[in-house]
C-alpha positions as CSV (number, residue, x, y, z in Angstrom):
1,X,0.0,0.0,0.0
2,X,0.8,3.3,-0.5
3,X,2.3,5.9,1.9
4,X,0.5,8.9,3.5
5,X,2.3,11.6,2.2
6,X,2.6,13.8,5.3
7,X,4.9,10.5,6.5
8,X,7.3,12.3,3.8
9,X,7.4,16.1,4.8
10,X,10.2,17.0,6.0
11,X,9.1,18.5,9.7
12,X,7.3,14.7,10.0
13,X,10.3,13.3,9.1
14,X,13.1,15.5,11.5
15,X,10.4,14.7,14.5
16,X,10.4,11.2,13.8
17,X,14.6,10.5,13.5
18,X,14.6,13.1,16.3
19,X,12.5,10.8,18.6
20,X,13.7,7.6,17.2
21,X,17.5,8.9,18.3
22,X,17.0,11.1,21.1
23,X,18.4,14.2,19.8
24,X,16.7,17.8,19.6
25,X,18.5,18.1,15.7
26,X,20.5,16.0,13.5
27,X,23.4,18.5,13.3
28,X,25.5,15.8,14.8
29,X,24.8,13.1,12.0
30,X,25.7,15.3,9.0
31,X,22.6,15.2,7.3
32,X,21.3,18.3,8.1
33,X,20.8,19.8,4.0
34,X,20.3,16.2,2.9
35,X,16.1,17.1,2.9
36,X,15.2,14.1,-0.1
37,X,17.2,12.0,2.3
38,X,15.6,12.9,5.3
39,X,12.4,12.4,4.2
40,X,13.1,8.9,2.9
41,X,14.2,7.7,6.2
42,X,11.8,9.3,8.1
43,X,8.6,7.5,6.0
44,X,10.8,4.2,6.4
45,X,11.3,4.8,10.0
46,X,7.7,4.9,10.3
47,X,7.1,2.2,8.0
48,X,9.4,0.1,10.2
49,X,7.5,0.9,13.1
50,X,4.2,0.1,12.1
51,X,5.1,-3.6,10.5
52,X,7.2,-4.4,13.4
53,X,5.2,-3.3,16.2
54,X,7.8,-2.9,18.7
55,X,10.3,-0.3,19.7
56,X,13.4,-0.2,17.6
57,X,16.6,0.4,20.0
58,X,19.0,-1.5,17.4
59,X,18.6,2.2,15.0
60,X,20.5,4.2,16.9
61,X,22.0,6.1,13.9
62,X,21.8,7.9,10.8
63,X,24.2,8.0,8.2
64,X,24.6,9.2,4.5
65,X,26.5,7.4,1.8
66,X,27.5,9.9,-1.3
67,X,27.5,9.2,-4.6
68,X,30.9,11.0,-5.2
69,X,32.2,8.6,-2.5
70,X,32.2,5.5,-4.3
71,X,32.3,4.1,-7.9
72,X,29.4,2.6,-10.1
73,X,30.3,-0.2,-11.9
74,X,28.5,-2.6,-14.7
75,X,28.6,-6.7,-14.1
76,X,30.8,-6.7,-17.3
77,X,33.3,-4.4,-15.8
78,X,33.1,-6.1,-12.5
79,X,34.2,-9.4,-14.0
80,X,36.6,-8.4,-16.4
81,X,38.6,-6.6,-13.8
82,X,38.5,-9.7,-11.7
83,X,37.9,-8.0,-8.5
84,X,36.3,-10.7,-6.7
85,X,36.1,-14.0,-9.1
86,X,38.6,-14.6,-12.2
87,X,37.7,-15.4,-15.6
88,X,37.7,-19.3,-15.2
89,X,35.5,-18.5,-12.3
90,X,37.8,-18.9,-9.4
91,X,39.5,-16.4,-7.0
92,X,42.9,-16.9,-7.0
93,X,44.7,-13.8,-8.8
94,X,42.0,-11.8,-8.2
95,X,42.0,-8.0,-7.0
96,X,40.0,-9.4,-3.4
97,X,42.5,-12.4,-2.6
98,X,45.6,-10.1,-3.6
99,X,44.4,-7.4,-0.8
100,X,42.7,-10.2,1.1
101,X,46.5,-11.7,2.5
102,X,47.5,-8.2,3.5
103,X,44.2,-7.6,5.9
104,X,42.7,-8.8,9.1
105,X,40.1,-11.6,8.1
106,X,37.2,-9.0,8.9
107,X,38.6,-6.2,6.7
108,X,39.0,-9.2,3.8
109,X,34.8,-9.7,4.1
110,X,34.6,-6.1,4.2
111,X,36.4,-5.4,1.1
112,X,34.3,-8.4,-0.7
């Protein structure tokens, strides 16, 4: 079904993350001018809230991911720079078992 729309105003949304964190702003999360962003989590925050039922104390953050921050790739650029799985379908000599041997095993499943 479809959302109220008031669940994606902006004020609705700040009141909502607001509560949900225990904050009086979200200067502290750097979010603060992301408004299309805001109002996204806001409506899911709510959306959350009413399918669960229950309090939510595991969100206890906000956090934005840029687009300048990371790089887009295709499937066919994935696999021909063998980042995670070589052409014959394996991963030895790949980009992920190279810079897997000189990380902690956590960084290595971070990096995959």
């Amino acid at each position: 079904r479809r959302r109220p729309l008031w669940e994606f105003e902006i004020d609705t949304a700040r009141q909502q993350l607001n509560l949900q964190f225990g904050t009086r702003d979200l200067n502290g999360f750097g979010v603060e001018n992301a408004h299309l962003g805001l109002s996204a989590a806001g409506c899911l925050l709510q959306y959350v809230k009413d399918t669960q039922r229950t309090t939510l104390p595991h969100i206890r953050s906000l956090s934005m991911e840029r687009q300048q921050d990371s790089i887009i790739m295709d499937a066919a650029t994935r696999r021909n720079l063998e980042i995670t799985q070589n052409l014959a379908g394996g991963t030895d000599n790949t980009l992920a078992a190279v810079l897997g041997k000189k990380v902690t095993p956590m960084g290595s499943r971070v990096l995959k």
